[in-house]
Each structure stands twice: as structure tokens, then as C-alpha cells.
TIZAVEX-31322 format. One line per field, with one value per residue (C-alpha): residue in three letters; x negated, y negated, z negated. Coordinates in Angstrom, 1 decimal. Each point is the difference from the previous one (the first is absolute). Example, Ala and Ser with C-alpha at 12.3 -4.5 7.8 and 13.67 -1.06 7.14 Angstrom:
BEGIN
type ala ser .
X -12.3 -1.4 .
Y 4.5 -3.4 .
Z -7.8 0.7 .
END
This chain:
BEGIN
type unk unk unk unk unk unk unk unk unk unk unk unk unk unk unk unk unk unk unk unk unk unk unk unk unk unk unk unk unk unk unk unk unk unk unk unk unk unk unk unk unk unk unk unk unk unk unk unk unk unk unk unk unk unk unk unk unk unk unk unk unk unk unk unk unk unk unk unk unk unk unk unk unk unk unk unk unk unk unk unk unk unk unk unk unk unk unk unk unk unk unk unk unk unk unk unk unk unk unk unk unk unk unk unk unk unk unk unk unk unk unk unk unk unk unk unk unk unk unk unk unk unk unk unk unk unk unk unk unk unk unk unk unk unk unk unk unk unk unk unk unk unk unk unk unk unk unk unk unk unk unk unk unk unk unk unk unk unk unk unk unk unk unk unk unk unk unk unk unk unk unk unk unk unk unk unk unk unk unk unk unk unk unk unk unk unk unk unk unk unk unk unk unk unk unk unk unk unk unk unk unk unk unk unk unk unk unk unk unk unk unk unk unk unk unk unk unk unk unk unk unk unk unk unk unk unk unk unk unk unk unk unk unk unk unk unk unk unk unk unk unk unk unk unk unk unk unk unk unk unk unk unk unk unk unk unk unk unk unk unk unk unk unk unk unk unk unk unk unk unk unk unk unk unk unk unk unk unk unk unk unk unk unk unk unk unk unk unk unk unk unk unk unk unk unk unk unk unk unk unk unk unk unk unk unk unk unk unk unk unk unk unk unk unk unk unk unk unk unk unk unk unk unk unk unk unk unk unk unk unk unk .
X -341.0 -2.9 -2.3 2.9 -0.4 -3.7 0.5 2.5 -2.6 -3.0 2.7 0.7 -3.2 -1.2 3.0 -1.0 -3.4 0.8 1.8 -2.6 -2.4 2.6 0.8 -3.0 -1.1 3.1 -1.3 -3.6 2.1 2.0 -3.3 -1.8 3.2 0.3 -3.7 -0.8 0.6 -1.9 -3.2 0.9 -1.1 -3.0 -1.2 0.5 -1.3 -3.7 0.0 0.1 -2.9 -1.5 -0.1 -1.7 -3.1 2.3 0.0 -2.9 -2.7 0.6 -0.6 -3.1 -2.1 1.9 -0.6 2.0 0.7 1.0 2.9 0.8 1.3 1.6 1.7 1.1 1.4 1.7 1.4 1.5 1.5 1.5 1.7 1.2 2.1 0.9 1.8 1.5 1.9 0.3 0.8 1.7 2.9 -3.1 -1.4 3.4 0.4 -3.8 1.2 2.9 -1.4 -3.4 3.3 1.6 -3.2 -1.0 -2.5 -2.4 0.8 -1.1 -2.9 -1.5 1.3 -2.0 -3.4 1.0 -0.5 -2.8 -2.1 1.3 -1.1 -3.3 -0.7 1.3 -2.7 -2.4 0.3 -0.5 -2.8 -2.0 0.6 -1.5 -2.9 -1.0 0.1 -2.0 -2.1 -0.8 1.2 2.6 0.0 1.1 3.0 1.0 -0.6 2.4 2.6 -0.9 0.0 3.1 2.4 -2.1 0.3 3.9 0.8 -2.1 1.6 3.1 0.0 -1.4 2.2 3.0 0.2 0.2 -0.4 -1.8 0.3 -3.1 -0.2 0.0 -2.9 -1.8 0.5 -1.5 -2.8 -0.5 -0.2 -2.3 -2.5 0.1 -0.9 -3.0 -1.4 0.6 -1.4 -3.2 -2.8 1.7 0.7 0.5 2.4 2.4 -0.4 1.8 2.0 1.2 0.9 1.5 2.4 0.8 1.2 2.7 0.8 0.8 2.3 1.8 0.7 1.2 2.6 1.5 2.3 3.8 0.4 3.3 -1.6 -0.4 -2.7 -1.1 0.6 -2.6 -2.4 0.2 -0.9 -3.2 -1.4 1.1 -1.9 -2.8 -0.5 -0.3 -2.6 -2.1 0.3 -3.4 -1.8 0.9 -3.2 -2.0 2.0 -1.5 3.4 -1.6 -0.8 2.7 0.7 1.2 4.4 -1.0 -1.1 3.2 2.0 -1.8 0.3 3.4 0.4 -1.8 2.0 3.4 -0.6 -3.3 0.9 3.8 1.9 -2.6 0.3 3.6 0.8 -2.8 2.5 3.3 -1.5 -0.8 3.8 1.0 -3.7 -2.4 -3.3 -2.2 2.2 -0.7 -3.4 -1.0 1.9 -2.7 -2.3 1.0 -1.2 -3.9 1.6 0.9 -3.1 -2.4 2.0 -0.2 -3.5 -1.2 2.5 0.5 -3.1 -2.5 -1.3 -2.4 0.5 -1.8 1.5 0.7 2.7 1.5 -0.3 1.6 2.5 1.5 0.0 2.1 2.7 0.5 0.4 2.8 1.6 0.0 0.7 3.3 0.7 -0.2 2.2 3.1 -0.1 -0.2 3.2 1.4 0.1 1.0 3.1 0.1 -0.2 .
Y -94.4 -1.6 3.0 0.4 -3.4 0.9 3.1 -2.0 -3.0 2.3 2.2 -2.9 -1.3 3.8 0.4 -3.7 1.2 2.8 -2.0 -2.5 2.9 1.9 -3.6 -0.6 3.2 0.2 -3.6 1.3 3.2 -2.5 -1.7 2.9 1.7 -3.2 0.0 3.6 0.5 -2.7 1.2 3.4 -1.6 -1.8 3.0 2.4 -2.3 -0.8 4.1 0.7 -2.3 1.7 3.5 -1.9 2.2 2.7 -1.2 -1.9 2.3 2.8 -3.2 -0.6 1.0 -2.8 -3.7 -2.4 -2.5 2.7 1.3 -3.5 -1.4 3.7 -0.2 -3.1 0.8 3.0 -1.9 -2.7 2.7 1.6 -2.5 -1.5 3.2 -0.2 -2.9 0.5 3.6 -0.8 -3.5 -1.2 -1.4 -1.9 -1.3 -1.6 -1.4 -1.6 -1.7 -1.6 -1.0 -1.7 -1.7 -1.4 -0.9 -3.8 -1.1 -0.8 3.8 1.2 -1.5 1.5 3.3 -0.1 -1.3 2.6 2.3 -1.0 -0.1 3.5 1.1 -1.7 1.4 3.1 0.7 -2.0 2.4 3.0 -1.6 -0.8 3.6 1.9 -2.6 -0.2 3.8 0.4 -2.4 -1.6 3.2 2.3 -1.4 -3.3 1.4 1.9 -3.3 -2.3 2.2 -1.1 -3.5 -0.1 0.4 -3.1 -2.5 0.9 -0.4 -3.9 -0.6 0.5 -1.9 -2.6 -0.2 2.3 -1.9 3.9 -0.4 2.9 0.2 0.5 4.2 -0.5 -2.5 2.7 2.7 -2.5 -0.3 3.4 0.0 -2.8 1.8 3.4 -1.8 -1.6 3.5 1.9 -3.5 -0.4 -0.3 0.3 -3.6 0.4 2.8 -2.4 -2.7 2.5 1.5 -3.7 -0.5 3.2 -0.2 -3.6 0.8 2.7 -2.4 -2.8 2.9 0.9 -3.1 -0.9 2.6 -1.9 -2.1 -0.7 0.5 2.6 1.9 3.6 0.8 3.0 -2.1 -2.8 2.9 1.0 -3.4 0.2 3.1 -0.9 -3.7 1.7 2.6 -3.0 -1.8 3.0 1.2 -1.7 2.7 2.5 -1.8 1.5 3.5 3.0 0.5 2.3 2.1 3.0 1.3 3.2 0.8 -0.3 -3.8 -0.8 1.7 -1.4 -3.6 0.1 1.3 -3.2 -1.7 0.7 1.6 -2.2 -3.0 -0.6 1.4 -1.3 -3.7 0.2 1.3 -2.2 -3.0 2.1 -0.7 -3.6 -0.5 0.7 -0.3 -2.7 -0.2 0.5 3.1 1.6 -1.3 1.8 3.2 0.1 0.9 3.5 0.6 -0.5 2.1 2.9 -0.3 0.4 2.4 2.1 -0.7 1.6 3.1 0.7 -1.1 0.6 -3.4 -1.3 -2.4 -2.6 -1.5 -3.3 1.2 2.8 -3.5 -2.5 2.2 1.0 -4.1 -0.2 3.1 -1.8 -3.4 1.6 1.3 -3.4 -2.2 1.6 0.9 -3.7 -0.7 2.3 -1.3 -3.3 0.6 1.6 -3.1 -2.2 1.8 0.4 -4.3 .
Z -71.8 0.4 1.0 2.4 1.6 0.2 1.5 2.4 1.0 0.9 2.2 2.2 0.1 1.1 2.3 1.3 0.5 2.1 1.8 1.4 0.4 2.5 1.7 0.8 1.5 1.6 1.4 1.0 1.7 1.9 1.0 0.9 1.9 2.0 1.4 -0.2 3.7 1.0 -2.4 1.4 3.8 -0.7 -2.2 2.7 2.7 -2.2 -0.7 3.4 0.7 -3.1 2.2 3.6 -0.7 0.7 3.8 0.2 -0.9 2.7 2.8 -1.9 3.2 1.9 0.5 -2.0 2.6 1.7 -2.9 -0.8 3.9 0.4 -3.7 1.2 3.7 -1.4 -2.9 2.3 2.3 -2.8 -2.0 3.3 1.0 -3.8 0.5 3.7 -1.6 -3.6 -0.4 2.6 -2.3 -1.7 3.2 1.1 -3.5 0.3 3.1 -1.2 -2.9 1.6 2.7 -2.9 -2.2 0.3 1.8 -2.9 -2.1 3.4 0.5 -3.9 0.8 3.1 -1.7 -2.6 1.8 2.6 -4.0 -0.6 2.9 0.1 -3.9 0.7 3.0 -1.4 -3.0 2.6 1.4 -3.1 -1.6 3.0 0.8 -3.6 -0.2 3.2 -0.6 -3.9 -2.5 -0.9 -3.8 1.9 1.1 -2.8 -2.5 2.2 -1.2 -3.7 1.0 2.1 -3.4 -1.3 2.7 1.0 -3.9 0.3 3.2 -0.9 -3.0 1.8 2.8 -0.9 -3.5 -1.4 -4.1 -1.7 -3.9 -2.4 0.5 3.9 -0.4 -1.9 2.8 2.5 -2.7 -0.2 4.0 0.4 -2.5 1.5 3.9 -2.0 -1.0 3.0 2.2 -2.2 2.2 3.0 0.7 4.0 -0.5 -2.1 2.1 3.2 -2.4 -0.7 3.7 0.4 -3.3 1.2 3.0 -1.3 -3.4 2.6 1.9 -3.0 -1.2 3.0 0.2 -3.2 2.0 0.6 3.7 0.4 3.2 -0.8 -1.5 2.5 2.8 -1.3 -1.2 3.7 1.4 -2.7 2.0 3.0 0.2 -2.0 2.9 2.4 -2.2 0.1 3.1 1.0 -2.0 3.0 1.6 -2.6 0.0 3.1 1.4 2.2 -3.3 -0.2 -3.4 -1.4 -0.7 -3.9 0.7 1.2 -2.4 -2.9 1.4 0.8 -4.1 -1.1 2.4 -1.3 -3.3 -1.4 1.6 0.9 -3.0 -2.5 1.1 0.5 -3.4 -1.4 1.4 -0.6 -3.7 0.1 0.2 -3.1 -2.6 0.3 2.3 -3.5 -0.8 3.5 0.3 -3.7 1.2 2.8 -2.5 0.0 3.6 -1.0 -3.2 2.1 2.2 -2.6 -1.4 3.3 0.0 -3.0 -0.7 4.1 1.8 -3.1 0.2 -2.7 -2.4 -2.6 -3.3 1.6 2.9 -3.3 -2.1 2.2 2.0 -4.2 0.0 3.2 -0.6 -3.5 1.5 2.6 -3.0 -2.1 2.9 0.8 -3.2 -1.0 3.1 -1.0 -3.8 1.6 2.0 -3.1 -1.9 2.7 -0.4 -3.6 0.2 .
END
């Protein structure tokens, strides 16, 4: 009898076991179901960026100024005719609700996005002036630093909590900018303005204003355009270029510019700024990727060092994130 009641306790406790194991991965399923789509967007959106050599190299010969006020112009125009035949349901709906919104909601909207435009062109601006004019290594470290500062920022003014693994992926980051930034204090000093100005931007798009979301991403580029429309006095207007200029630009215009952003905010609705701004890691990811197996670009031990450091960060940052959620629910 009493091997029987042995047999009997360790069957529950088994059965029990099992049990907890399948509720809980049943719980971390649930969790990674109900944000999958949104990961799905900002991934897609960062891998995109990843692949703007793609685009970028065969304008090579061309001036930047010159790509960045036509990217612009042809962005504006294109999003704009977006709206007008695809979201005319959205506009209507925009208008009602800025009618009915009080006075004071209105007013942060509206300095919300005057900021996001203002980062988001400033963000434009920076990138092509530093690549012009301080170093491409400039431009390719503010997008190591960007993840950093919109994790801070939103922690500081989003009140985001990270747990101890996420703490150890931003770690992991902040080393891994040291080593590639050693000795090259001026480049990390632009890349700090540049990576600002788009951690400002995507913490900003972490608000609770019910206008649609492609509508407000429209009156980013839109004011952007007008900001930095006084580079046209730098630009030879007179200068005609070849079909392929065109064509390209209007491909970073829609494709590297328009369905990036909008599926980088798309994504802000349902993870937080730290999530998104860690996921932007893989674009530097894919681009030094690209770099050494496409375009046969050399390497040294620090960037095969410290880019290891960053894909494992990625990993334990949202890693950290989902078990995080995971026991939220358990609780």
C-alpha cells in the first residue's frame, strides 16, 4: 500500500509539473502571439534600412545634398497622393477628431509633431552633412548609439522599466560603441547628434493621440520638406541628371524612407520605444553584413568583436522583454 501511495504522490507531483511547464509556455505563446505582428513591422522596417547600400551606392557619383532635398521632395509628393487615394476614410476621421479634441490635447499634438518633424529632418540633415563632410564611420556608429539613448530616454521620460537581462543588453551595447569609437572621439561626438535626433523621434512617436498614424507620419515629411527646403540654395538646379537618378530616388523615397518610418511607428503601438529602438540594431547588422559577404569589404577584430557583442545584446534584450511579459501574466 504504501509503495502504492508513493507511486501515487510522485504521479501528481509529475503530472503537476507538466502542468506548470505547458502553462507557462502556453503564457509566453500568448505573449509572443500578441506582439508578434508588431515585432514583425519594426523588424522589417530596420531590415530594410539594413539593405540602403543597395540604392545608395549606384548614386555614389552624385552629391548628397543633392539626393537628400530630392529624396525628400519625392517623398513628400508621394506620401501625400498616398493619403488623398488611400486614406481618405482616415483623413475625414483626423478631422473630426482634431474638431472634437480640446483645446489643450490640441495644442501637444501640434508641438508633437512640429518636434517630429524638426528631429526627423534634422536627422536627414546631420546623416548627409556628416557623411559629406566629417566620416562615413560617423554615420554608421550613430546607428549603434541610437538603440542606447532611445532605451535612456525612454526610461527617463516614458517611465519604461527594463529588468536585469535588458540592462545587460544595453551593457553589452554601450561596450561594443567604446571599441568601434576608440580613438575616434569627433566621430562619436556626430554620431551623438545624429542618434539623438532619431531617439528623440522615436520616443516621441510613443504617445496617446488617436490620429492615424499614417496621417501624422505624413505631416512628419511634409513639415520636414519645408524645413529643408533652404538647401535648394546650395543644390545646381540647373544640373540635369540621368532616368536612373530619378528612379533610384524615388525608391528611397517610398521604399527606404516612407514604409520604414511608418512601420517603425506602426510598431511603437503595441512594444515599447527601448524594444524598437534595440531592434534598430539589426540595420547596422545587415549593413555590415552586406559589407563583407556582398561588397568584399575588409575587416579588423574590433568591428567582428563588437558587432558579436551587439547581435547578442539584440537577442538578450528582447529575449529578457518576452520572459518579462511572460511572468507579468503568470503574476
Amino acid at each position: 500500500m504504501a509503495g502504492i501511495d508513493y507511486f501515487d504522490l510522485n504521479y501528481d507531483f509529475i503530472s503537476s509539473l507538466f502542468a506548470k511547464i505547458h502553462r507557462s509556455f502556453a503564457n509566453f505563446s500568448e505573449v509572443c502571439t500578441r506582439v508578434m505582428k508588431y515585432y514583425l513591422s519594426a523588424v522589417t522596417g530596420f531590415a530594410i534600412w539594413g539593405t540602403f547600400a543597395w540604392v545608395l551606392k549606384p548614386l555614389s557619383a552624385f552629391a548628397a545634398l543633392d539626393i537628400l532635398i530630392h529624396r525628400v521632395i519625392f517623398a513628400t509628393i508621394s506620401i501625400v497622393v498616398a493619403c488623398i487615394v488611400f486614406r481618405r476614410k482616415e483623413i475625414t476621421a483626423s478631422i473630426h477628431y482634431l474638431s472634437d479634441t480640446p483645446r489643450k490635447e490640441k495644442f501637444m499634438l501640434a508641438i508633437n509633431i512640429f518636434l517630429s518633424a524638426v528631429m526627423l529632418g534634422l536627422n536627414w540633415f546631420l546623416f548627409i552633412y556628416v557623411m559629406n563632410s566629417v566620416s562615413v564611420n560617423a554615420t554608421s556608429l550613430a546607428y549603434l548609439i541610437c538603440p542606447i539613448l532611445a532605451t535612456v530616454l525612454a526610461r527617463i521620460f516614458l517611465h519604461e522599466q527594463l529588468n536585469k537581462g535588458q540592462w545587460l543588453a544595453v551593457l553589452l551595447s554601450v561596450v561594443s560603441c567604446v571599441i568601434l569609437a576608440y580613438g575616434h572621439f569627433m566621430d562619436l561626438l556626430y554620431s551623438m547628434l545624429i542618434a539623438l535626433s532619431y531617439a528623440i523621434y522615436l520616443v516621441l512617436q510613443k504617445n496617446r493621440f488617436r490620429m492615424d498614424k499614417f496621417i501624422t507620419l505624413t505631416l512628419h515629411i511634409v513639415l520636414s520638406t519645408f524645413l529643408l527646403l533652404p538647401i535648394l540654395l546650395f543644390v545646381d538646379a540647373t544640373d540635369t541628371k540621368p532616368v536612373l537618378f530619378y528612379s533610384l530616388v524615388t525608391v528611397i523615397a517610398v521604399v527606404y524612407t516612407i514604409i520604414p518610418l511608418f512601420l517603425n511607428i506602426y510598431a511603437l503601438k503595441g512594444l515599447n520605444s527601448s524594444i524598437v529602438g534595440t531592434l534598430l540594431y539589426l540595420n547596422p547588422i545587415i549593413s555590415f553584413l552586406l559589407a563583407v559577404f556582398y561588397y568584399k569589404e575588409p575587416i579588423n577584430t574590433a568591428q567582428i568583436v563588437a558587432f558579436g557583442m551587439i547581435f547578442t545584446a539584440v537577442v538578450v534584450f528582447n529575449v529578457a522583454y518576452l520572459y518579462g511579459k511572460k511572468r507579468n501574466i503568470d503574476h
